[in-house]
Biopython code that builds the backbone (N, CA, C, O; Angstrom):
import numpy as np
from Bio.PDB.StructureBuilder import StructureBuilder

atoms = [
    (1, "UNK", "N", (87.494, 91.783, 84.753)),
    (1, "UNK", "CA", (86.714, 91.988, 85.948)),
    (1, "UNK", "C", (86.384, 93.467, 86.146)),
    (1, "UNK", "O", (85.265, 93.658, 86.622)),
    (2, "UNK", "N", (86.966, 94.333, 85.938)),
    (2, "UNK", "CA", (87.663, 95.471, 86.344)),
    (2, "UNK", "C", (87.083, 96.471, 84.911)),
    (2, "UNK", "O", (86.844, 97.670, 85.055)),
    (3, "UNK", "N", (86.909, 95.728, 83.508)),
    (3, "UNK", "CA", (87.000, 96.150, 82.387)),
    (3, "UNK", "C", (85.621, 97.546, 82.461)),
    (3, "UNK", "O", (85.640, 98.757, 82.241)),
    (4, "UNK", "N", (84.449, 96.464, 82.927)),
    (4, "UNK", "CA", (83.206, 97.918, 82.690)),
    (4, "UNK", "C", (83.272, 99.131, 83.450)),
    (4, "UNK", "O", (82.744, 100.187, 83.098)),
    (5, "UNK", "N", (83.797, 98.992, 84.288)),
    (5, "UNK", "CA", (84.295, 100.484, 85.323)),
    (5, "UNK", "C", (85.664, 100.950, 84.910)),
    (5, "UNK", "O", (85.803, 102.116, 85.281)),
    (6, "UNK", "N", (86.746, 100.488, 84.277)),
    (6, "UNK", "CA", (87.557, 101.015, 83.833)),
    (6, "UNK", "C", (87.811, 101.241, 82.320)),
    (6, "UNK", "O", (88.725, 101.937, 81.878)),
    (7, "UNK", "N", (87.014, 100.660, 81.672)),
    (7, "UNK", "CA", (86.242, 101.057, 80.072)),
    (7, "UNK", "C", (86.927, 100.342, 79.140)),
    (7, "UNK", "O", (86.313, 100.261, 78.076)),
    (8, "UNK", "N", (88.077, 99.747, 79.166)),
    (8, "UNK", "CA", (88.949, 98.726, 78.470)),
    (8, "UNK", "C", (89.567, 97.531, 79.498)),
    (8, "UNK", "O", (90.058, 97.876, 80.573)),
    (9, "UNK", "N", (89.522, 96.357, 79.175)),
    (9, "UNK", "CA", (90.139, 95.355, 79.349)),
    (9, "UNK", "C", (91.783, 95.367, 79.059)),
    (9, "UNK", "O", (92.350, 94.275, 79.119)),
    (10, "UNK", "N", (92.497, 96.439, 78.779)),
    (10, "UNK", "CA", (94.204, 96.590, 78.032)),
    (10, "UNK", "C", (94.595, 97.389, 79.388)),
    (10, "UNK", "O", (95.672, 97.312, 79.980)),
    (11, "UNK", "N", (93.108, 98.429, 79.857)),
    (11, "UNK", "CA", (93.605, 99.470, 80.917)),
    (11, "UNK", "C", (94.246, 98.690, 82.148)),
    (11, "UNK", "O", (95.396, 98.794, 82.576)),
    (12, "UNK", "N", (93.201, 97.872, 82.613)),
    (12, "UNK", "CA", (92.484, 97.032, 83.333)),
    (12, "UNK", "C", (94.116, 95.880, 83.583)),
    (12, "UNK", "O", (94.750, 95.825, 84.637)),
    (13, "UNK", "N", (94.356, 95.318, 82.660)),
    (13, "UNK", "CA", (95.682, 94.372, 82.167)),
    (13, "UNK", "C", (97.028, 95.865, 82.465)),
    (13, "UNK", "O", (97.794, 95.610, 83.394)),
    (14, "UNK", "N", (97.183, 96.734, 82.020)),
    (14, "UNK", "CA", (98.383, 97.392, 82.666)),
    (14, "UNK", "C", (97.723, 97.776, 83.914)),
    (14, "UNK", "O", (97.418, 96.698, 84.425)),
    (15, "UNK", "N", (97.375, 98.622, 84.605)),
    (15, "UNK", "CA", (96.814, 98.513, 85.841)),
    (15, "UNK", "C", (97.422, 97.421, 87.237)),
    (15, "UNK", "O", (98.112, 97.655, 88.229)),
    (16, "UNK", "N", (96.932, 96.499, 86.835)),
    (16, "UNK", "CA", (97.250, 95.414, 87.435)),
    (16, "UNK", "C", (98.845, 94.651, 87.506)),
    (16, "UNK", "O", (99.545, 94.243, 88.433)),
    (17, "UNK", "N", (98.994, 94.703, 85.985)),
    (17, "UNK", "CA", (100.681, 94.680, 85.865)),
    (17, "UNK", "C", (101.406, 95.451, 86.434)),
    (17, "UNK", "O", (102.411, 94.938, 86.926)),
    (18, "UNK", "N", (101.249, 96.747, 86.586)),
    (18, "UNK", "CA", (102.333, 98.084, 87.202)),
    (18, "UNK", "C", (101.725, 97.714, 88.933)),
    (18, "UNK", "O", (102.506, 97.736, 89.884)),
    (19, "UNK", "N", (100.807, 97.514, 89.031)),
    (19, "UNK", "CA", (100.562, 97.001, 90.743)),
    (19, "UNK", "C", (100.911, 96.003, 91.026)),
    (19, "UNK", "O", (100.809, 95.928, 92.251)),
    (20, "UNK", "N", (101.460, 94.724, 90.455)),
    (20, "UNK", "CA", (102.843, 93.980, 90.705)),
    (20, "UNK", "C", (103.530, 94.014, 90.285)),
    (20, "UNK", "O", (104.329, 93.149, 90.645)),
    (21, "UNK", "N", (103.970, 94.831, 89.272)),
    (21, "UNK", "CA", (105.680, 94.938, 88.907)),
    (21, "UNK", "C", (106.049, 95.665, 89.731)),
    (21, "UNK", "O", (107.108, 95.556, 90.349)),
    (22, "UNK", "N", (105.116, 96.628, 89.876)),
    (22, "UNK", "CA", (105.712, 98.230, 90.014)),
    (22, "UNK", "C", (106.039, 99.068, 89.027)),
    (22, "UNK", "O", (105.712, 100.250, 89.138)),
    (23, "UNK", "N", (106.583, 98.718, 88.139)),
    (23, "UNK", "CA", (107.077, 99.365, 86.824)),
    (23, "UNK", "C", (107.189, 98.510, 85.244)),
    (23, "UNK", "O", (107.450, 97.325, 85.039)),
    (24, "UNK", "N", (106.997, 99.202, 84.631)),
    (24, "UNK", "CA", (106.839, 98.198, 83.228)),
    (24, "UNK", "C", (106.725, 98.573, 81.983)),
    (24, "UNK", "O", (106.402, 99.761, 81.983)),
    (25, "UNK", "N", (106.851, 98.063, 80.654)),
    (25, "UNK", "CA", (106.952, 98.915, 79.001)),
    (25, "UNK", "C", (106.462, 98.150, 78.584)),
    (25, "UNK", "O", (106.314, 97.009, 79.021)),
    (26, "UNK", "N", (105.959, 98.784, 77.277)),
    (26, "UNK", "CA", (104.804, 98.462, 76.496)),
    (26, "UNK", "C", (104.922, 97.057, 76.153)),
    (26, "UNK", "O", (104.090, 96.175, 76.365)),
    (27, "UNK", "N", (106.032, 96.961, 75.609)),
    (27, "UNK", "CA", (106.430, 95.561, 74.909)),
    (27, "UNK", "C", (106.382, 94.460, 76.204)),
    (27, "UNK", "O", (106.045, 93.317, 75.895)),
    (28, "UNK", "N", (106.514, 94.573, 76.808)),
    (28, "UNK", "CA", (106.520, 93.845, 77.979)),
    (28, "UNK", "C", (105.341, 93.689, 78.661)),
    (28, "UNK", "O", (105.524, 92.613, 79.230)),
    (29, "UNK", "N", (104.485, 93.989, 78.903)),
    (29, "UNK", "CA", (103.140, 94.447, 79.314)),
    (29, "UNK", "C", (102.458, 93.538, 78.054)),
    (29, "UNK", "O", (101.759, 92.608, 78.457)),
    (30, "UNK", "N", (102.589, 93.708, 76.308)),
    (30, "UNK", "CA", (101.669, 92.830, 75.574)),
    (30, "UNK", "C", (101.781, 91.680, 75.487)),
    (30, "UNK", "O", (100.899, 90.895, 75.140)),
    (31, "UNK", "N", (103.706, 91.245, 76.016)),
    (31, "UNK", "CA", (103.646, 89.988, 75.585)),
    (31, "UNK", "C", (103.247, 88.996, 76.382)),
    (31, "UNK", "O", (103.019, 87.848, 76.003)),
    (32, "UNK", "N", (103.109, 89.592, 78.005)),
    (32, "UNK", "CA", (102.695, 88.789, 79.057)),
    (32, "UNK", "C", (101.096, 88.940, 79.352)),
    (32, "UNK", "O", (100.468, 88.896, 80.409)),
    (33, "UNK", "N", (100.792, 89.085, 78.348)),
    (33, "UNK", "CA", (99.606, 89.051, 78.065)),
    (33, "UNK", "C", (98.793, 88.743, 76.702)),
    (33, "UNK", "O", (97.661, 88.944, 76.263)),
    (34, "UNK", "N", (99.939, 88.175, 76.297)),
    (34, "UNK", "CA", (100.160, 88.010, 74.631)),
    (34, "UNK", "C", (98.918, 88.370, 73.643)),
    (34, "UNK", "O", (98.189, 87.613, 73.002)),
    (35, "UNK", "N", (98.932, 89.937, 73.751)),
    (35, "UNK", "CA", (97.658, 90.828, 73.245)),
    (35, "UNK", "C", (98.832, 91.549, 71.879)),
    (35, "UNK", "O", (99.789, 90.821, 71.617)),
    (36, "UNK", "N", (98.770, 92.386, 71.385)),
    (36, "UNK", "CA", (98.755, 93.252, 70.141)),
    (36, "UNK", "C", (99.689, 94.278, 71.004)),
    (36, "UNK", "O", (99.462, 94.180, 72.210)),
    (37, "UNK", "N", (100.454, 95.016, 70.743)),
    (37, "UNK", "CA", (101.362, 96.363, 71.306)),
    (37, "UNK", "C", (100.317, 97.465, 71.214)),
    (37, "UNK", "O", (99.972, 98.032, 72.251)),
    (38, "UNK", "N", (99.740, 97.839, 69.930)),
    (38, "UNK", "CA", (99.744, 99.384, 69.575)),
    (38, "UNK", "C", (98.476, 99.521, 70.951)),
    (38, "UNK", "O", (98.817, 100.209, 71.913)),
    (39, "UNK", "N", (96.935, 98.798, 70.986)),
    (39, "UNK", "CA", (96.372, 99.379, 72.039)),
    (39, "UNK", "C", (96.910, 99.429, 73.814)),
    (39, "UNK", "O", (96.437, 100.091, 74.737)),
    (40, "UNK", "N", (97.713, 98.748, 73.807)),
    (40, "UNK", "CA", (98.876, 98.754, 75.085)),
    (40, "UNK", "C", (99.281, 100.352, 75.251)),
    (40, "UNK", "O", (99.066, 101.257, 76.057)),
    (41, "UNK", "N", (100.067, 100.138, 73.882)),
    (41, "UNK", "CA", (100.312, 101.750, 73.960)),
    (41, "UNK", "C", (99.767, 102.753, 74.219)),
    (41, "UNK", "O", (100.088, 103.670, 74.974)),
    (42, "UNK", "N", (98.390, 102.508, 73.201)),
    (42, "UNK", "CA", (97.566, 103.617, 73.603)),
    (42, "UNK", "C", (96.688, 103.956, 74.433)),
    (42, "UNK", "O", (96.139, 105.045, 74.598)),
    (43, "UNK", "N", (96.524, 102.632, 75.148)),
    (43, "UNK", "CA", (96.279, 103.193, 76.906)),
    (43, "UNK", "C", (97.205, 103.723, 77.507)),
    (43, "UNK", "O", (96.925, 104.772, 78.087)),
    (44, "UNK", "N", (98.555, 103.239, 77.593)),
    (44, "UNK", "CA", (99.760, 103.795, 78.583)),
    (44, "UNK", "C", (99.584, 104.961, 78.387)),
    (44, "UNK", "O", (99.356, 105.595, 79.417)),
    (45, "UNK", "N", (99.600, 105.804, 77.027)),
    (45, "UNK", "CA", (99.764, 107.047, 76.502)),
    (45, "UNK", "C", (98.476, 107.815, 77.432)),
    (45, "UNK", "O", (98.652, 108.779, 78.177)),
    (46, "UNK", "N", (97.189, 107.141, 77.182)),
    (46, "UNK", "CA", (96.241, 108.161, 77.701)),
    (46, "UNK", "C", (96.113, 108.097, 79.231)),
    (46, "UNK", "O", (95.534, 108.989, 79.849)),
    (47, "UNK", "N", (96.722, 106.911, 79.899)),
    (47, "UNK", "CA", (97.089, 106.848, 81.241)),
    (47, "UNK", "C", (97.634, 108.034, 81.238)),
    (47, "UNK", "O", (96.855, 108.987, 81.270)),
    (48, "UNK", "N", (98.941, 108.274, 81.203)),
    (48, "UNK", "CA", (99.832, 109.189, 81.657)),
    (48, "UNK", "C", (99.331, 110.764, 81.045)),
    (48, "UNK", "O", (99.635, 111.781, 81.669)),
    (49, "UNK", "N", (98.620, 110.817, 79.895)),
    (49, "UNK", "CA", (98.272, 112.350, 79.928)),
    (49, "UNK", "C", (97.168, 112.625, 80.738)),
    (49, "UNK", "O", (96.442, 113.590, 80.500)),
    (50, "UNK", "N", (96.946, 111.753, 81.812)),
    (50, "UNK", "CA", (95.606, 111.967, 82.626)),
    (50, "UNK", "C", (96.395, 111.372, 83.960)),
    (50, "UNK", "O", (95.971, 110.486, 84.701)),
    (51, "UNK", "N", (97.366, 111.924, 84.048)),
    (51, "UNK", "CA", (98.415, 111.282, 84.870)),
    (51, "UNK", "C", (97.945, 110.352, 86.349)),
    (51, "UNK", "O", (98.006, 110.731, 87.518)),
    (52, "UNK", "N", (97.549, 109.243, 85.889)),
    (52, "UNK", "CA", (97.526, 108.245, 86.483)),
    (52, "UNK", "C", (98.812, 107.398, 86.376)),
    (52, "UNK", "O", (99.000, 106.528, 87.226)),
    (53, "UNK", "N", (99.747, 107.602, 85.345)),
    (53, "UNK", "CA", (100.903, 107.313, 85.445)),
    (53, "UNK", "C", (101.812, 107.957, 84.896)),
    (53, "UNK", "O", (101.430, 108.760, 84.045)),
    (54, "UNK", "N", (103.255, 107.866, 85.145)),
    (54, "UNK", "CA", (104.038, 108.676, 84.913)),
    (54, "UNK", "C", (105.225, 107.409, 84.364)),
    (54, "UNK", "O", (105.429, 106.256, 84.745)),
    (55, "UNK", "N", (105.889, 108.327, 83.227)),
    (55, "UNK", "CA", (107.264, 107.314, 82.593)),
    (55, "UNK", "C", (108.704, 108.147, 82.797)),
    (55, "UNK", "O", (108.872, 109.316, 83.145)),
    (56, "UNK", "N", (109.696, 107.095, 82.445)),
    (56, "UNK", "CA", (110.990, 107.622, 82.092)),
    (56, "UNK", "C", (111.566, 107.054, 81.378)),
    (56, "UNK", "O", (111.151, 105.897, 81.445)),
    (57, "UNK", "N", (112.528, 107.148, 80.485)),
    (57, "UNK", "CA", (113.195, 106.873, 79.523)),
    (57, "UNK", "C", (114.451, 105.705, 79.942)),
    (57, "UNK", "O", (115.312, 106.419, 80.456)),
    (58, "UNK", "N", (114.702, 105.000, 79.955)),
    (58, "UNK", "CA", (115.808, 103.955, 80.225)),
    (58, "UNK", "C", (116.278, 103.609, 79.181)),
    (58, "UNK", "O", (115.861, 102.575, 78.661)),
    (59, "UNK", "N", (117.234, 104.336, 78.600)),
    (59, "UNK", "CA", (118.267, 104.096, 77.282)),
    (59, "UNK", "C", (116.983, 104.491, 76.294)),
    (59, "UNK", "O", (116.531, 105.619, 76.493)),
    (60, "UNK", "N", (116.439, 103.817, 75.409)),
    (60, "UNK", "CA", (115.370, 103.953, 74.724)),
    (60, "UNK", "C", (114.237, 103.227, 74.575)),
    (60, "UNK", "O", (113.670, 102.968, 73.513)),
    (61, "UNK", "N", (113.890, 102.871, 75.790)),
    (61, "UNK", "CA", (112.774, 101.852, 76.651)),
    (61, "UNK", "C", (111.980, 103.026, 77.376)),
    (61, "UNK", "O", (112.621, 103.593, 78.261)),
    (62, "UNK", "N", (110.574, 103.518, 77.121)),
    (62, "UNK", "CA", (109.753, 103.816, 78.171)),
    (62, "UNK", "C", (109.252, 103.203, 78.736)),
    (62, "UNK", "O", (108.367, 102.477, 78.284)),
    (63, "UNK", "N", (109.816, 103.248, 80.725)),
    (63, "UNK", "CA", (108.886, 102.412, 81.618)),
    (63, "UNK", "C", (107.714, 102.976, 82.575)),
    (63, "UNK", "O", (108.247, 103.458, 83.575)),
    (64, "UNK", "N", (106.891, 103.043, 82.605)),
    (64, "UNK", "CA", (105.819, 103.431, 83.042)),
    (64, "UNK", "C", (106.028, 102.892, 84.263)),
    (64, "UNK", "O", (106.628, 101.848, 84.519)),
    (65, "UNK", "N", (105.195, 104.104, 85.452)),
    (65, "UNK", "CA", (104.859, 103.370, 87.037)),
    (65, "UNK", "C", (103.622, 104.247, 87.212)),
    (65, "UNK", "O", (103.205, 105.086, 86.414)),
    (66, "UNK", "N", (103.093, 103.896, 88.428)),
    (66, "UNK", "CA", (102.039, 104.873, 89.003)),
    (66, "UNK", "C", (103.017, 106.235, 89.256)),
    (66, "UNK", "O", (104.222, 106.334, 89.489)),
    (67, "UNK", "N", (102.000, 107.179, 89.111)),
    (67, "UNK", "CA", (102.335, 108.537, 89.903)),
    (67, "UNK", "C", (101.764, 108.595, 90.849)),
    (67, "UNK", "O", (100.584, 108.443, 91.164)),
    (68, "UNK", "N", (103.058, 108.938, 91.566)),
    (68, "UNK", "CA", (102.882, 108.908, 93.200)),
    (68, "UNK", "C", (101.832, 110.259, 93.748)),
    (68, "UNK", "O", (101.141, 110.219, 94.766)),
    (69, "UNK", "N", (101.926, 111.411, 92.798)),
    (69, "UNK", "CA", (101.210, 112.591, 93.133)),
    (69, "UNK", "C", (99.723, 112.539, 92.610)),
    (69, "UNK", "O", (99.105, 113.599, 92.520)),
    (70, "UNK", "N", (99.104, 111.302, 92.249)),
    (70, "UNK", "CA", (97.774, 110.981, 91.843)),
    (70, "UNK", "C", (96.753, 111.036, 92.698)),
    (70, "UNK", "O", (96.910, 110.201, 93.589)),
    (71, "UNK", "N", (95.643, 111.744, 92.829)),
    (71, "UNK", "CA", (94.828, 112.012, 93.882)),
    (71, "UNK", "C", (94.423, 110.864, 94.473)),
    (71, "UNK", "O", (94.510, 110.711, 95.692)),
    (72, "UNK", "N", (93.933, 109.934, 93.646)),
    (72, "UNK", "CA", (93.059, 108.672, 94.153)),
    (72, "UNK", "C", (94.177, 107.289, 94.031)),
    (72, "UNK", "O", (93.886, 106.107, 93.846)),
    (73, "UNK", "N", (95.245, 107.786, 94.170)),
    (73, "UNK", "CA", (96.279, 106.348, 93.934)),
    (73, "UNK", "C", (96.269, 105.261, 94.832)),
    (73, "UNK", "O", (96.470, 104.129, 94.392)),
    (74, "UNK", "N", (95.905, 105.598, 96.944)),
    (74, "UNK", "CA", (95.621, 104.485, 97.386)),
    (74, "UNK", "C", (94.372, 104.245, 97.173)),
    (74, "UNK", "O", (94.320, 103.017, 97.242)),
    (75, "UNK", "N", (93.209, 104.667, 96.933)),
    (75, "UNK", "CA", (91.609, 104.167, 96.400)),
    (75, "UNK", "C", (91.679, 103.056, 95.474)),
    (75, "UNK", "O", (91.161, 101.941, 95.525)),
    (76, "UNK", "N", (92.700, 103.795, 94.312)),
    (76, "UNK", "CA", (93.034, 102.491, 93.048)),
    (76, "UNK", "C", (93.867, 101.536, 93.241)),
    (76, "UNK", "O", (93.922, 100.416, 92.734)),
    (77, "UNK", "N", (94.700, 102.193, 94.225)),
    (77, "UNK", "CA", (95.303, 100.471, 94.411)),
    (77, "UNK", "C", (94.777, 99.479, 95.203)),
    (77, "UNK", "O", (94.931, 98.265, 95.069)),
    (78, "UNK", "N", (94.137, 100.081, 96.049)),
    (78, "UNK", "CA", (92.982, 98.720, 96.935)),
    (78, "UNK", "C", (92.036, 98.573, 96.072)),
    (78, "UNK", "O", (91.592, 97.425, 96.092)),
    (79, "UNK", "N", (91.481, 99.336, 95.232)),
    (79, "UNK", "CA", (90.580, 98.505, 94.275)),
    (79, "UNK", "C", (91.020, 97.403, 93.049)),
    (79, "UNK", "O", (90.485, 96.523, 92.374)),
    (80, "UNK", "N", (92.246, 97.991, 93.202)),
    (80, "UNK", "CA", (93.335, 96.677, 91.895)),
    (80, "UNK", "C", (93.757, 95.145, 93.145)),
    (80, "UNK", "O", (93.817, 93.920, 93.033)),
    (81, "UNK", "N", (93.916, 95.938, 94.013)),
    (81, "UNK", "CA", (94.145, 94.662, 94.905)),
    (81, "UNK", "C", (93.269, 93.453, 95.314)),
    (81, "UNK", "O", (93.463, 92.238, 95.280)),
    (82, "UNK", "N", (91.717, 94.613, 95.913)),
    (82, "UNK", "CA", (90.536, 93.437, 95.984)),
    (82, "UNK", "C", (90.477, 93.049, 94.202)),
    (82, "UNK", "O", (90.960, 91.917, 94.213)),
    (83, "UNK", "N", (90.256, 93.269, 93.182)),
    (83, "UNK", "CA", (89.988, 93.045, 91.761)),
    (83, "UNK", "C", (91.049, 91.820, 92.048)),
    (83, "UNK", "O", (90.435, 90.757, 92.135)),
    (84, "UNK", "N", (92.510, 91.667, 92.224)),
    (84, "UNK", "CA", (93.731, 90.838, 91.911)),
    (84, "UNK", "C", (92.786, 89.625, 92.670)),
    (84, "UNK", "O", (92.164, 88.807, 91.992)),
    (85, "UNK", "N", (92.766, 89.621, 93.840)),
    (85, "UNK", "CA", (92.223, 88.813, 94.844)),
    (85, "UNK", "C", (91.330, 87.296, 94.282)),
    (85, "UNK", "O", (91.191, 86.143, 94.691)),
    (86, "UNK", "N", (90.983, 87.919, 93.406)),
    (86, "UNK", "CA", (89.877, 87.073, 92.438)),
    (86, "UNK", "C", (90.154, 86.721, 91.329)),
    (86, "UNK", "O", (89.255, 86.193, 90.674)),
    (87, "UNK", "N", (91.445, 86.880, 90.747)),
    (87, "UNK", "CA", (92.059, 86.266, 89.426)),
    (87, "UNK", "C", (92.843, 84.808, 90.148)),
    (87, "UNK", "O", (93.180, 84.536, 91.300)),
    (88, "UNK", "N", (92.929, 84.042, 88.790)),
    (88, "UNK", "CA", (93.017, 82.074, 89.497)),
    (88, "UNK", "C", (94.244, 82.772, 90.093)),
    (88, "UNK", "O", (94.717, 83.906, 90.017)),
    (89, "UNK", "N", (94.499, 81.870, 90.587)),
    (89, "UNK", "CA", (95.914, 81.830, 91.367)),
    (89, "UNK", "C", (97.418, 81.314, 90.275)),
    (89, "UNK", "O", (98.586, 81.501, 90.618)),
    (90, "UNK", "N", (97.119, 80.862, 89.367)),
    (90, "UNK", "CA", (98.383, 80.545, 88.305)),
    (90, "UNK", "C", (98.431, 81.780, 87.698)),
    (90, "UNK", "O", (99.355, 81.799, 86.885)),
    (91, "UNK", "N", (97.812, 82.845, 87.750)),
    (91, "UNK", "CA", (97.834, 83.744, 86.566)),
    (91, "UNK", "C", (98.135, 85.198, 88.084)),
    (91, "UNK", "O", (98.557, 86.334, 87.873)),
    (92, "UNK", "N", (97.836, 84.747, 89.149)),
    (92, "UNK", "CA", (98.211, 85.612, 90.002)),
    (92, "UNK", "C", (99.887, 85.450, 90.336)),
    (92, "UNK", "O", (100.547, 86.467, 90.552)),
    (93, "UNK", "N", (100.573, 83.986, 90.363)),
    (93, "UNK", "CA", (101.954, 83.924, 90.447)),
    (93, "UNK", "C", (102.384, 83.889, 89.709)),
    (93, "UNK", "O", (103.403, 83.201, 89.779)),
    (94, "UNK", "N", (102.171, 84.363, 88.705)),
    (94, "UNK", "CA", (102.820, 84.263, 87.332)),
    (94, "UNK", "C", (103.219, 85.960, 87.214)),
    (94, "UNK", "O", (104.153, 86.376, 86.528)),
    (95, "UNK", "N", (102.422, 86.716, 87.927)),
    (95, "UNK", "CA", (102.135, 88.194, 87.391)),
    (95, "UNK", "C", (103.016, 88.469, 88.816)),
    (95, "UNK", "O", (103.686, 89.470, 88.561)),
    (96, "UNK", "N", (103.330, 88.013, 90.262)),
    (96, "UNK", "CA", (104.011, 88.478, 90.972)),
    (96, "UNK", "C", (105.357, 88.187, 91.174)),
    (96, "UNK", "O", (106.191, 88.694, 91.924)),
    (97, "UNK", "N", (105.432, 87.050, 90.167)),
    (97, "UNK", "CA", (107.188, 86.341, 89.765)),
    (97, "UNK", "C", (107.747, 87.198, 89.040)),
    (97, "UNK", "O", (107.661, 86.957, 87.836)),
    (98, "UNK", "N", (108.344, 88.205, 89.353)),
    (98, "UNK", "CA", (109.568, 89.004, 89.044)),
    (98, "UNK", "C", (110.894, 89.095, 88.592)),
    (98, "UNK", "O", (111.793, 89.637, 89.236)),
    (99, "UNK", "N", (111.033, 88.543, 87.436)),
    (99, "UNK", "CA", (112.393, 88.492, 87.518)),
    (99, "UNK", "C", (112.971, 89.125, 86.337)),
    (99, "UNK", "O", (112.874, 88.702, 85.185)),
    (100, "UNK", "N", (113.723, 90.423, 86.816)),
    (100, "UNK", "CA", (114.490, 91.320, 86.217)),
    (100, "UNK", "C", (115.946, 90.975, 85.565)),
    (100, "UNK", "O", (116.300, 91.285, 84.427)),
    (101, "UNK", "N", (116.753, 90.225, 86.590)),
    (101, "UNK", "CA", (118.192, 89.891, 86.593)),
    (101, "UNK", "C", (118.273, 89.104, 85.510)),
    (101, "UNK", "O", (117.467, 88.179, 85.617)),
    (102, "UNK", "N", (119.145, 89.044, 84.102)),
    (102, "UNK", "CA", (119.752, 88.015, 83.329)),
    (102, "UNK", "C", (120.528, 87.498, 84.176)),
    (102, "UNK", "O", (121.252, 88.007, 85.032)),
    (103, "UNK", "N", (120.233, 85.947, 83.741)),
    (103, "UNK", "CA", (120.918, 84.804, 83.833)),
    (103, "UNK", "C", (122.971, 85.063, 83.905)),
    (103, "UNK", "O", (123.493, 85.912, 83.183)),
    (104, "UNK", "N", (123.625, 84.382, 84.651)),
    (104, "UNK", "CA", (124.802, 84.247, 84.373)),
    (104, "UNK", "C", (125.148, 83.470, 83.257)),
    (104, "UNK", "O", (124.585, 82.469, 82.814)),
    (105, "UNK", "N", (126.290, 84.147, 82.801)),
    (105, "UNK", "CA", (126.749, 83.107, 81.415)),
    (105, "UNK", "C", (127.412, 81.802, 81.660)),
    (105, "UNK", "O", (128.310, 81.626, 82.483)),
    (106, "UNK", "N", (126.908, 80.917, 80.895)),
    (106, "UNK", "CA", (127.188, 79.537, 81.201)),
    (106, "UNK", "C", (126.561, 78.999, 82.454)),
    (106, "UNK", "O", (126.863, 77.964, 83.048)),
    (107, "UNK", "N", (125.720, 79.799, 82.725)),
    (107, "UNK", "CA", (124.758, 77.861, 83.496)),
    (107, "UNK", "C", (123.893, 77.597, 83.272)),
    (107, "UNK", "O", (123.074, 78.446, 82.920)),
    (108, "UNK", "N", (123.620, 76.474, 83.336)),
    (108, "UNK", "CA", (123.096, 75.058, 83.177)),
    (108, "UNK", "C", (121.823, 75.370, 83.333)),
    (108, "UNK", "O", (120.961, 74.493, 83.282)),
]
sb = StructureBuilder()
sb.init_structure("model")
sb.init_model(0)
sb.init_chain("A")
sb.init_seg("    ")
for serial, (resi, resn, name, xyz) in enumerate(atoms, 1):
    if name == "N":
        sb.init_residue(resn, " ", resi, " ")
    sb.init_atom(name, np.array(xyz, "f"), 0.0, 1.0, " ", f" {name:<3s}", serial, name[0])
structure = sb.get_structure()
């Protein structure tokens, strides 16, 4: 939706992911979108040297979020929001179902 004003469809797909995760890594980002890693990457990468987002290291996992010190960050996020607004609704609860926590061992 989002792709001709933001120039890739991968941008467009993290974008939207980090505006309901909040936070997120590469590998994680392609498979829920079950696309290829390396151009994932290499948007995240040119995201953040144009710091629209910013990462940190978690053991040896980079997770990407918005940077909070981004000039136009509430502009882009109401424009990711009206953009969300208009994706089906299975692919909208699918992307705001969150779940971080492993499972306990042994249940059912």
């Amino acid at each position: 939706m989002l792709e001709a004003l933001l120039g890739s469809i991968n941008v467009e797909r993290i974008l939207i992911f980090l505006l309901c995760r909040d936070e997120g890594f590469a590998r994680e980002i392609a498979r829920f979108y079950n696309t290829d890693l390396s151009p994932i990457q290499n948007q995240l990468n040119k995201l953040e040297e144009n710091s629209v987002l910013i990462s940190k290291l978690s053991g040896r996992t980079r997770n990407y979020s918005f940077n909070p010190r981004y000039p136009f960050l509430l502009e882009l996020r109401n424009l990711l929001d009206k953009a969300l607004s208009f994706y089906p609704e299975k692919q909208t609860s699918t992307l705001l179902y969150n779940r971080r926590r492993p499972r306990r061992r042994n249940k059912p």
